[in-house]
C-alpha positions as a Markdown table, in Angstrom:
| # | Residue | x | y | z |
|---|---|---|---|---|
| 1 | Unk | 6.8 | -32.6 | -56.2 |
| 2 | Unk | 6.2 | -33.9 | -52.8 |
| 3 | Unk | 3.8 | -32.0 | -50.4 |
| 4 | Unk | 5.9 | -32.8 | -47.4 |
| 5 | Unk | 9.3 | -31.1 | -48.4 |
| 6 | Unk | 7.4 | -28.1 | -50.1 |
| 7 | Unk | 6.8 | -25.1 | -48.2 |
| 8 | Unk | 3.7 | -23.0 | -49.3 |
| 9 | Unk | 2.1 | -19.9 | -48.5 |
| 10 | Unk | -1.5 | -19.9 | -48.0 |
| 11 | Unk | -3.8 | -17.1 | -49.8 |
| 12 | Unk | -7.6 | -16.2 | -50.3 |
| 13 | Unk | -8.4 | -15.8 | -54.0 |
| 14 | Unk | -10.6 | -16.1 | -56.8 |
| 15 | Unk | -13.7 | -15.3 | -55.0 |
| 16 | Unk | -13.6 | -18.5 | -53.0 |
| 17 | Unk | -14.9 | -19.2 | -50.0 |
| 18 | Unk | -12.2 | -21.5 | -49.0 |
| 19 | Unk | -8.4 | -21.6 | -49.0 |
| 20 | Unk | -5.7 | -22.2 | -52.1 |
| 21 | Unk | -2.2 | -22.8 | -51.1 |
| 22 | Unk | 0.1 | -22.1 | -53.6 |
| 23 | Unk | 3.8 | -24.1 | -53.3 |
| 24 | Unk | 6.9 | -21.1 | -53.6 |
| 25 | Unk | 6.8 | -18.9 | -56.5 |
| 26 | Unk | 10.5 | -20.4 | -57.8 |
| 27 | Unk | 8.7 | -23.9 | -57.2 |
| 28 | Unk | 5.6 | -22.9 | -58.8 |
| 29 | Unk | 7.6 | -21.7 | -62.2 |
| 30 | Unk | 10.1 | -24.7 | -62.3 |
| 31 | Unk | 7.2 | -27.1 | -62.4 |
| 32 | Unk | 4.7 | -24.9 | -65.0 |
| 33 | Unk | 7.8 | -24.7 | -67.0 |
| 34 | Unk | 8.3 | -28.8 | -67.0 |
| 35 | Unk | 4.3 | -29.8 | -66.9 |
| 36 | Unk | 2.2 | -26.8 | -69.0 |
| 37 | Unk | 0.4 | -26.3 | -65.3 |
| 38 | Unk | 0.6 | -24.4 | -62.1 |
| 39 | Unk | 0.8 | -26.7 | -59.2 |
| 40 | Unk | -2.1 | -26.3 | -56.9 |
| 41 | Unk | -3.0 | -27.2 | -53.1 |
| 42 | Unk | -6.7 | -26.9 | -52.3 |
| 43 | Unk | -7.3 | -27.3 | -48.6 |
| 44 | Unk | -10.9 | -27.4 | -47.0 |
| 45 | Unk | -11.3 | -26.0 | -43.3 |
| 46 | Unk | -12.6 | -27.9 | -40.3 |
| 47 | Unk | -15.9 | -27.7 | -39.1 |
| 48 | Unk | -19.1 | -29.1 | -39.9 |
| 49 | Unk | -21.1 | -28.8 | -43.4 |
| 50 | Unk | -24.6 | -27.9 | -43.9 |
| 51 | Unk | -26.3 | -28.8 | -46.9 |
| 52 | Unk | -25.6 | -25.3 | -48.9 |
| 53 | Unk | -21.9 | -25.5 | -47.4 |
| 54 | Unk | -21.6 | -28.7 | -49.1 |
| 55 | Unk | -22.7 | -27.4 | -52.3 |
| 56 | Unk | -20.2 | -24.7 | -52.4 |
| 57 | Unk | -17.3 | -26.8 | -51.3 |
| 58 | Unk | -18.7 | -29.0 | -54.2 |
| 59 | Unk | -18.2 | -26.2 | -56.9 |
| 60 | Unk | -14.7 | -25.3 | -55.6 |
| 61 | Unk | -13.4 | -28.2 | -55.9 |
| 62 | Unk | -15.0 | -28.8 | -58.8 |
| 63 | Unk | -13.4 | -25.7 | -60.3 |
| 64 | Unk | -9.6 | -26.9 | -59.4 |
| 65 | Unk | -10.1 | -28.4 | -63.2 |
| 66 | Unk | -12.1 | -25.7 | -64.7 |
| 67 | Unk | -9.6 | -22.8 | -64.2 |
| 68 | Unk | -6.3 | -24.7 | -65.0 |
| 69 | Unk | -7.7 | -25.0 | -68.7 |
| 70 | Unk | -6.4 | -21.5 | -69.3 |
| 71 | Unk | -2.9 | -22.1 | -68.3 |
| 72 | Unk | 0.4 | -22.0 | -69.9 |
| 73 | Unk | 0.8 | -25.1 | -73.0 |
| 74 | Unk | 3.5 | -27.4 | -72.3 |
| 75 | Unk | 6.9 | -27.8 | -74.1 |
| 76 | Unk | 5.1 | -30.1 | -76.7 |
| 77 | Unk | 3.3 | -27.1 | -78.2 |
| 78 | Unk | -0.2 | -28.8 | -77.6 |
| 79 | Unk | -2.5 | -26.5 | -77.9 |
| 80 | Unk | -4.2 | -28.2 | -74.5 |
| 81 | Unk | -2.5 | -27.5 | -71.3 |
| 82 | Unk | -1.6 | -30.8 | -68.8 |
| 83 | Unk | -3.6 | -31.2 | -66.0 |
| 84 | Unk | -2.3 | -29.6 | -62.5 |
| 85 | Unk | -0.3 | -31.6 | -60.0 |
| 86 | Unk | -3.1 | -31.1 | -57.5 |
| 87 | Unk | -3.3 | -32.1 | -54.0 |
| 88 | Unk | -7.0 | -31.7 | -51.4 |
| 89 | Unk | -6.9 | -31.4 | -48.0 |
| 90 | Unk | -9.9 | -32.0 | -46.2 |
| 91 | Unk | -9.6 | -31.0 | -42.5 |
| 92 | Unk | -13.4 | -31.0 | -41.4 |
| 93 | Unk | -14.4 | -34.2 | -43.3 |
| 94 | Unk | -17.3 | -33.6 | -45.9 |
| 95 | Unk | -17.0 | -36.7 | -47.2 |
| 96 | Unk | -19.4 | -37.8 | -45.4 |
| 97 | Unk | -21.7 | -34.9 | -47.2 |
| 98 | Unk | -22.7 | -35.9 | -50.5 |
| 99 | Unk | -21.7 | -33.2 | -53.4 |
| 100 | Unk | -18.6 | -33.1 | -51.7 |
| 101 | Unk | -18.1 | -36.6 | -51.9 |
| 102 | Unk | -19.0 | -36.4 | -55.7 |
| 103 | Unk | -16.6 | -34.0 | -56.7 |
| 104 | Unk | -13.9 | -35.5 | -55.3 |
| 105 | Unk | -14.3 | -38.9 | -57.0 |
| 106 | Unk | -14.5 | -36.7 | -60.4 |
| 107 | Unk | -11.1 | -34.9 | -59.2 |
| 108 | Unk | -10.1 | -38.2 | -58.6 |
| 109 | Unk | -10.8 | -38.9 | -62.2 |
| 110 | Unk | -9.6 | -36.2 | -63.6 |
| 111 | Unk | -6.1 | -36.8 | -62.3 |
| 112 | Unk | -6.2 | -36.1 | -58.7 |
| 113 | Unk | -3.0 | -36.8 | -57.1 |
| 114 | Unk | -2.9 | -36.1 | -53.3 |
| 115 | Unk | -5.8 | -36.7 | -51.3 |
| 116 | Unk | -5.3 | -35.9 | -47.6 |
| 117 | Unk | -8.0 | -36.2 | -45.1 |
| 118 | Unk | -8.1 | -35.4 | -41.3 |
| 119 | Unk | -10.8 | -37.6 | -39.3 |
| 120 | Unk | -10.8 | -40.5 | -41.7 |
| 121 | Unk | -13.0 | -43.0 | -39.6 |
| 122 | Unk | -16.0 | -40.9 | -40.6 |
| 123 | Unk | -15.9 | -41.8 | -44.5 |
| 124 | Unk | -18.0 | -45.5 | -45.0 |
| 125 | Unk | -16.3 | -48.4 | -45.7 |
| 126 | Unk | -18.3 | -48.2 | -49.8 |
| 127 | Unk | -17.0 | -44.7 | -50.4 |
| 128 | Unk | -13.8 | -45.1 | -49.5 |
| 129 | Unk | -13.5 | -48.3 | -51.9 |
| 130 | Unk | -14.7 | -46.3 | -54.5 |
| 131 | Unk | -11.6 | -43.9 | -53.9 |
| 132 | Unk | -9.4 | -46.6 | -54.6 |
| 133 | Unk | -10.9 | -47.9 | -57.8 |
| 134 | Unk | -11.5 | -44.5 | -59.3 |
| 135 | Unk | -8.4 | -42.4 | -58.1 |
| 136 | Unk | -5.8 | -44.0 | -61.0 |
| 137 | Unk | -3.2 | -40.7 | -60.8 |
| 138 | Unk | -3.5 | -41.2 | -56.6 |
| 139 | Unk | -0.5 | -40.9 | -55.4 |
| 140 | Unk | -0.8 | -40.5 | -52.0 |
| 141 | Unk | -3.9 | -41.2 | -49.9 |
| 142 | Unk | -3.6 | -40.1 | -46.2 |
| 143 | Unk | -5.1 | -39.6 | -43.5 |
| 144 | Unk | -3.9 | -37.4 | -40.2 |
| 145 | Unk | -6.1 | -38.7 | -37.1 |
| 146 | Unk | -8.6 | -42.0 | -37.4 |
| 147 | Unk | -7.9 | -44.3 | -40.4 |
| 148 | Unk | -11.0 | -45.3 | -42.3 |
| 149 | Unk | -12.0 | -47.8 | -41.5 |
| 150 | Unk | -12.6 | -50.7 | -44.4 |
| 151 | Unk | -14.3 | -53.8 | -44.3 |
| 152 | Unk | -12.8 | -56.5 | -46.1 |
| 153 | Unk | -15.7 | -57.9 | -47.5 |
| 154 | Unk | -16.7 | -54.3 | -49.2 |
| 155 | Unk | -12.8 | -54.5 | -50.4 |
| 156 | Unk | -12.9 | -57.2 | -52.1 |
| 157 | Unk | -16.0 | -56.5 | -54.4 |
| 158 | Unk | -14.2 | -54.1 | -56.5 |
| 159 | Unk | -10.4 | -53.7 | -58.1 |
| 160 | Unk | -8.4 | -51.1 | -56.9 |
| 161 | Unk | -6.8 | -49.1 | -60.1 |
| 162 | Unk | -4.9 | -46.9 | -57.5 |
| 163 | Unk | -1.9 | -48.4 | -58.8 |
| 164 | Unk | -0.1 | -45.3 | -58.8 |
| 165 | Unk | -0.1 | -44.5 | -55.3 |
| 166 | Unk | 3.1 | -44.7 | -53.1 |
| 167 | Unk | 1.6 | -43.9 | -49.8 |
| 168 | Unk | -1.5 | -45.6 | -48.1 |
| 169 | Unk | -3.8 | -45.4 | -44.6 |
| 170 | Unk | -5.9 | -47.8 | -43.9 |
| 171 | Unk | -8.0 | -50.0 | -41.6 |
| 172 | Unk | -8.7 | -53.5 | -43.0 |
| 173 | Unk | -11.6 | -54.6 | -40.8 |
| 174 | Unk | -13.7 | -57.4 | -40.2 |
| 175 | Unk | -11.1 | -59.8 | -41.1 |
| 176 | Unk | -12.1 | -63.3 | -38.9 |
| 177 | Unk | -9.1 | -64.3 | -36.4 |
| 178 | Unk | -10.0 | -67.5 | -34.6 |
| 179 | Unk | -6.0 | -67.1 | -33.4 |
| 180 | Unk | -7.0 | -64.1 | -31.5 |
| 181 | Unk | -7.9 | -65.5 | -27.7 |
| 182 | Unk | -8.3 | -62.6 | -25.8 |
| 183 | Unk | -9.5 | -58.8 | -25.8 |
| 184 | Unk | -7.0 | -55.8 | -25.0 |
| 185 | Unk | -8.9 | -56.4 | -21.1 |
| 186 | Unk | -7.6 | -59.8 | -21.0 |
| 187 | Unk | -10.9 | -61.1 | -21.2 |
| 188 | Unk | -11.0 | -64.3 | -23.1 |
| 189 | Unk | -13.4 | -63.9 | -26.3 |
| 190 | Unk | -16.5 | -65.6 | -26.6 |
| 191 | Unk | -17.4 | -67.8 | -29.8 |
| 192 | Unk | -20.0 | -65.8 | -30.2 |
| 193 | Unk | -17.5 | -63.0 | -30.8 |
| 194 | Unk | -18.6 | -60.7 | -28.0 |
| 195 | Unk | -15.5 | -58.7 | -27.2 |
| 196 | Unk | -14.2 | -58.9 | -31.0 |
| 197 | Unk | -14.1 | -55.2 | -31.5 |
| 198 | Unk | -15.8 | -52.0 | -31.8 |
| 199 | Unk | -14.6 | -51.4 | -35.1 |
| 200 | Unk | -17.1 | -53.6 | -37.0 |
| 201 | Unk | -19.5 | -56.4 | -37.0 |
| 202 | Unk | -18.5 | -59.8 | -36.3 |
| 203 | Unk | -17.5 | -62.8 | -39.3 |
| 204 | Unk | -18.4 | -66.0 | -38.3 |
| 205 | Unk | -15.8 | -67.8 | -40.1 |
| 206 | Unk | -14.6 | -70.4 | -36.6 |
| 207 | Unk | -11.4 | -72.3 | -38.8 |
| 208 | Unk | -8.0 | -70.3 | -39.4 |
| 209 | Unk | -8.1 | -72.1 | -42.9 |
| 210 | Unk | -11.2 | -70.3 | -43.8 |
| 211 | Unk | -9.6 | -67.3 | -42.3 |
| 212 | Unk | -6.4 | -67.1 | -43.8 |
| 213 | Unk | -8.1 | -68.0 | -47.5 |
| 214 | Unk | -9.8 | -64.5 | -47.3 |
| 215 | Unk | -6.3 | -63.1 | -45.9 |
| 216 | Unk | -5.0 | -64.2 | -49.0 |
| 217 | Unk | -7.4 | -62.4 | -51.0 |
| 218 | Unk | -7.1 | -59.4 | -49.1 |
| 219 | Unk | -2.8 | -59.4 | -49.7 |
| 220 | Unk | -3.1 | -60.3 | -53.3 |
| 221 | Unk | -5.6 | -57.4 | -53.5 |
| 222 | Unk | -2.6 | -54.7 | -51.4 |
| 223 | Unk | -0.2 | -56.3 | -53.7 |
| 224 | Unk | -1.5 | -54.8 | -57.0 |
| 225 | Unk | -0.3 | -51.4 | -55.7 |
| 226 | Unk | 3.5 | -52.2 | -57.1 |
| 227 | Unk | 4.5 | -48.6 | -56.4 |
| 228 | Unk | 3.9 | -48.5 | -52.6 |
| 229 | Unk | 6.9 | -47.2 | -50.6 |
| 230 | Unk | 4.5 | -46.4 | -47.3 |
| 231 | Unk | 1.5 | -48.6 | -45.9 |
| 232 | Unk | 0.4 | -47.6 | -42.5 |
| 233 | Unk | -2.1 | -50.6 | -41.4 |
| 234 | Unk | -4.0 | -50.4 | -38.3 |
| 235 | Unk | -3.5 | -47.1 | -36.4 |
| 236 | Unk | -1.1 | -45.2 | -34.1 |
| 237 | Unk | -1.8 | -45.5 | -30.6 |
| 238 | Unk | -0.1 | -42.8 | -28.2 |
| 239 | Unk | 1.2 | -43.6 | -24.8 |
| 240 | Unk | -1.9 | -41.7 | -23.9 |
| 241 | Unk | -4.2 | -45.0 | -25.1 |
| 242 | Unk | -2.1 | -47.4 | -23.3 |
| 243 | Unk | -3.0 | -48.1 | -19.8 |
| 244 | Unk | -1.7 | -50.6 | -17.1 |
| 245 | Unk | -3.9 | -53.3 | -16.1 |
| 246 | Unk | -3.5 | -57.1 | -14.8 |
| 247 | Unk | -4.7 | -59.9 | -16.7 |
| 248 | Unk | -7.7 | -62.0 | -15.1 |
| 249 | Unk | -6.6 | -65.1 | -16.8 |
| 250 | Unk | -2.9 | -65.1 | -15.6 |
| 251 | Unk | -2.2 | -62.4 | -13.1 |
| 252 | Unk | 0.6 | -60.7 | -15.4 |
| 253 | Unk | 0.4 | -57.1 | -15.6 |
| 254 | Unk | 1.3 | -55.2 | -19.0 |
| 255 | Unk | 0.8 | -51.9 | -20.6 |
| 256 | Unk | -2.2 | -52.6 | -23.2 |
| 257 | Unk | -3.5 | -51.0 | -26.0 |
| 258 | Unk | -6.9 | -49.7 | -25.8 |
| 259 | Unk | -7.8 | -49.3 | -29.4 |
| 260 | Unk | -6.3 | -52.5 | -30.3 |
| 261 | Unk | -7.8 | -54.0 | -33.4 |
| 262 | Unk | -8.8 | -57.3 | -33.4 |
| 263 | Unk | -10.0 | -58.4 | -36.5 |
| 264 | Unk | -7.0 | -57.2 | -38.9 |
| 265 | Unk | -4.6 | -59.2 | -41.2 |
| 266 | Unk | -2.6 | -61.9 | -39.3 |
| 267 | Unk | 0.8 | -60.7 | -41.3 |
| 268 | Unk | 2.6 | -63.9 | -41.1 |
| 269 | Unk | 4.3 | -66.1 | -43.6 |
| 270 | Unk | 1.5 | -68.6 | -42.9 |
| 271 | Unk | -1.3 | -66.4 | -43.8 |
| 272 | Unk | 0.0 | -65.4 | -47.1 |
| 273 | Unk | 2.4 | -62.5 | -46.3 |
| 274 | Unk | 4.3 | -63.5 | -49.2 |
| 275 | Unk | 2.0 | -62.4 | -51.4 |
| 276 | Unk | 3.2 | -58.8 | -50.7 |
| 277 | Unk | 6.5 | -59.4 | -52.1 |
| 278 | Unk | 5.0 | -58.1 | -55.5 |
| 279 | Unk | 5.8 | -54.4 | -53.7 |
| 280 | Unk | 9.5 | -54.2 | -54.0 |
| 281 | Unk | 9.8 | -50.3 | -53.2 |
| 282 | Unk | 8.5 | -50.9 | -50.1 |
| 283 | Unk | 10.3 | -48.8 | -47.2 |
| 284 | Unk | 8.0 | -47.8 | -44.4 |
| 285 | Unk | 5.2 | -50.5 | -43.0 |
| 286 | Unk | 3.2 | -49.9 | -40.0 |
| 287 | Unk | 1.1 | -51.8 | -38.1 |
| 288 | Unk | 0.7 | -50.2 | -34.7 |
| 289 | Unk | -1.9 | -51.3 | -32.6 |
| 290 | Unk | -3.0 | -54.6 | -34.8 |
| 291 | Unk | -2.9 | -57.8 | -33.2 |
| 292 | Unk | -0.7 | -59.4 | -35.8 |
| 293 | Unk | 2.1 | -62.1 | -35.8 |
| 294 | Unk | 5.3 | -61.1 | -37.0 |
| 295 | Unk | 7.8 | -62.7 | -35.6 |
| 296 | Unk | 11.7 | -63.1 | -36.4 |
| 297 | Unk | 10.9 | -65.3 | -39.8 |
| 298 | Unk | 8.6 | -62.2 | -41.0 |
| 299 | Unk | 11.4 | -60.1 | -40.2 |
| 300 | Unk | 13.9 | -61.3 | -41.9 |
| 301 | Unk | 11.8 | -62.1 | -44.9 |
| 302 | Unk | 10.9 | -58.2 | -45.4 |
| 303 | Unk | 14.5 | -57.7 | -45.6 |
| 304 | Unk | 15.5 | -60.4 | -47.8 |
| 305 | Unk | 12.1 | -59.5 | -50.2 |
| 306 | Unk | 12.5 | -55.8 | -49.8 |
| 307 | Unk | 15.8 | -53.7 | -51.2 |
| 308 | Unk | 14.8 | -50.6 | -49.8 |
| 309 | Unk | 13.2 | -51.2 | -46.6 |
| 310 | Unk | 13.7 | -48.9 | -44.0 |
| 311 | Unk | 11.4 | -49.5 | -41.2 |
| 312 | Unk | 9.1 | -51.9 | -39.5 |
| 313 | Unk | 6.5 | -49.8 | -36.7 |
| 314 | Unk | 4.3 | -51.9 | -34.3 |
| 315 | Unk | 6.7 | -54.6 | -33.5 |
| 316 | Unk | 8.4 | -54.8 | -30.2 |
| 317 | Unk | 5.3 | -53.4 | -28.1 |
| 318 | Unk | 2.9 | -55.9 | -30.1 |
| 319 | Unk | 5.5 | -59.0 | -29.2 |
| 320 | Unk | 5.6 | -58.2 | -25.7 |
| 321 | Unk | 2.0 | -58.4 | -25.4 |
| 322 | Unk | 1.3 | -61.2 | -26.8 |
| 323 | Unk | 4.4 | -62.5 | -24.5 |
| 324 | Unk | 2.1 | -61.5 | -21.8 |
| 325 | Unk | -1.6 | -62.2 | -23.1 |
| 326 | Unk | -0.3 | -66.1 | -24.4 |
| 327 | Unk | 2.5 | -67.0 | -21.2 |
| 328 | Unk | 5.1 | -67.4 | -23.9 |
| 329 | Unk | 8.4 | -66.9 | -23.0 |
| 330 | Unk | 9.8 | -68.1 | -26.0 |
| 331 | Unk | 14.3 | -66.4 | -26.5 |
| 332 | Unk | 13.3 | -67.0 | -30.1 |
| 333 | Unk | 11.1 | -63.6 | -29.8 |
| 334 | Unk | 13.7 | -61.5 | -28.3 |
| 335 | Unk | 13.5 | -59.6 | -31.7 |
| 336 | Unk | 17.1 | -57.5 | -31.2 |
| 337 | Unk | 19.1 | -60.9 | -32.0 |
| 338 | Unk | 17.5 | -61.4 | -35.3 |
| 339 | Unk | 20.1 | -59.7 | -37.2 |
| 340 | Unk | 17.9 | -57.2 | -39.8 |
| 341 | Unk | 19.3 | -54.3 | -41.3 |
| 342 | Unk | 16.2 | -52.4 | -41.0 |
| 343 | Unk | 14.9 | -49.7 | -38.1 |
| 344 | Unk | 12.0 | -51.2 | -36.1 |
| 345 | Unk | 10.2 | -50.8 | -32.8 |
């Protein structure tokens, strides 16, 4: 059942404290009938959480699997009902509080399927690893405002058994690019790293060979999830975020991300890209507001790799800047005379 085609009704019940939204009766029955369970949808309020607030939310989560133990048996005539399809949504972002935390992982091990989260960049980079390599029913792992944000180093210290999931959000961070000359300003980086990025500290690997051996690593490690039909890399930036400035080192003017991450994958052919072609039900890829380096040959390799791709997000606005940050003015990146069969912008 997917969350985002189901309508629902929300209700207060049970005695808790907090909201269960409960997908249409017809729904409901069709899918107790096939799976011995009630499907469930769990959703957490915004707002802050003190420590006894985070105790509560704790035990109601925690009770998801405690009260579907009594349901109907499934068609096999086992006496032992199947777990719920059960989906969390956390809008005010306890995660960061640590019962909560704790009994998500164990929902995440008892079969959690949909985890949806609203301000993301809040959970650290060790928790939300621990997501990955504990949630094996995930499914879907979103995230509606900030990514997480996830540094590679911290990614790469654990498998990921998430190999379920078919939807993904997330910030790679911390990734070294010597390629990367200047800042979203214009300003040209230091060696140092100075004007890398907020988002996390600074690698001091100086040679792309270093840099794209741990890009290798980090594709090999996205490849493993075979199932993948979304991955949303980097994040969305609105018009909003964009402003118009000229650049010191050239005196072009351009519309420039502010949020523009830095230190993200390189997604090129030459830094390994081809490692993802492991993910063949691959439709949607974004990669907004990254500084990466697709170019016509990536393009047409995601459609010649990928049956079912649909779409390609992050392109056309990331080419013409680095048109304008780099003086190229290269026909080859005119990017509407490469001849794909797939939407992209």
């Amino acid at each position: 059942m997917d969350p985002e085609v189901s309508s629902a009704v929300f209700i207060y019940g049970l005695n808790l404290s907090y909201s269960w939204e409960f997908i249409q009766p017809e729904v409901t029955d069709a899918v107790a009938t096939l799976t011995g369970a009630r499907p469930q949808y769990f959703e957490v309020p915004a707002g802050e959480f003190d420590h006894d607030q985070d105790q509560v939310m704790a035990d109601e989560i925690s009770s998801l699997w405690g009260n579907q133990r009594g349901g109907p048996k499934n068609n096999n005539n086992n006496s032992k009902s199947r777990e719920a399809w059960t989906s969390i949504q956390i809008k005010g972002c306890p995660l960061s509080s640590p019962a909560t935390f704790s009994a998500v992982l164990t929902s995440c091990k008892h079969g959690l399927q949909n985890l949806l989260i609203y301000v993301g960049e809040r959970i650290p980079s060790q928790d939300f690893q621990t997501i990955l390599h504990t949630g094996t029913a995930l499914r879907c792992l979103t995230f509606y405002h900030n990514h997480p944000l996830l540094d590679c180093r911290v990614m790469l210290q654990s498998t990921w058994n998430c190999t379920l999931l078919t939807q993904l959000d997330i910030q790679i961070t911390n990734i070294p690019r010597p390629d990367v000359l200047y800042d979203w300003k214009g300003d040209r980086i230091t060696l140092e790293g100075e004007n890398t990025t907020a988002h996390s500290e600074i690698t001091t690997i100086n040679s792309m060979d270093e840099s794209r051996r741990l890009q290798r690593k980090i594709y090999t490690r996205l490849a493993s999830l075979v199932n993948l039909k979304s991955l949303q890399l980097g994040a969305g930036c609105s018009q909003m975020a964009r402003v118009e400035i000229t650049l010191p080192h050239n005196g072009k003017t351009g519309s420039f991300d502010r949020g523009q991450q830095l230190n993200c994958l390189e997604m090129s052919l030459d830094s390994g890209l081809e490692i993802l072609s492991r993910m063949k039900r691959l439709r949607l890829l974004y990669v907004q507001s990254m500084e990466h380096r697709i170019g016509i040959r990536e393009m047409k390799w995601f459609a010649r790799e990928f049956p079912n791709f649909q779409l390609l997000a992050g392109v056309e606005e990331q080419t013409k800047r680095t048109c304008i940050l780099y003086g190229l003015e290269d026909p080859g990146l005119d990017m509407r005379k490469c001849g794909v069969g797939y939407e992209w912008y």
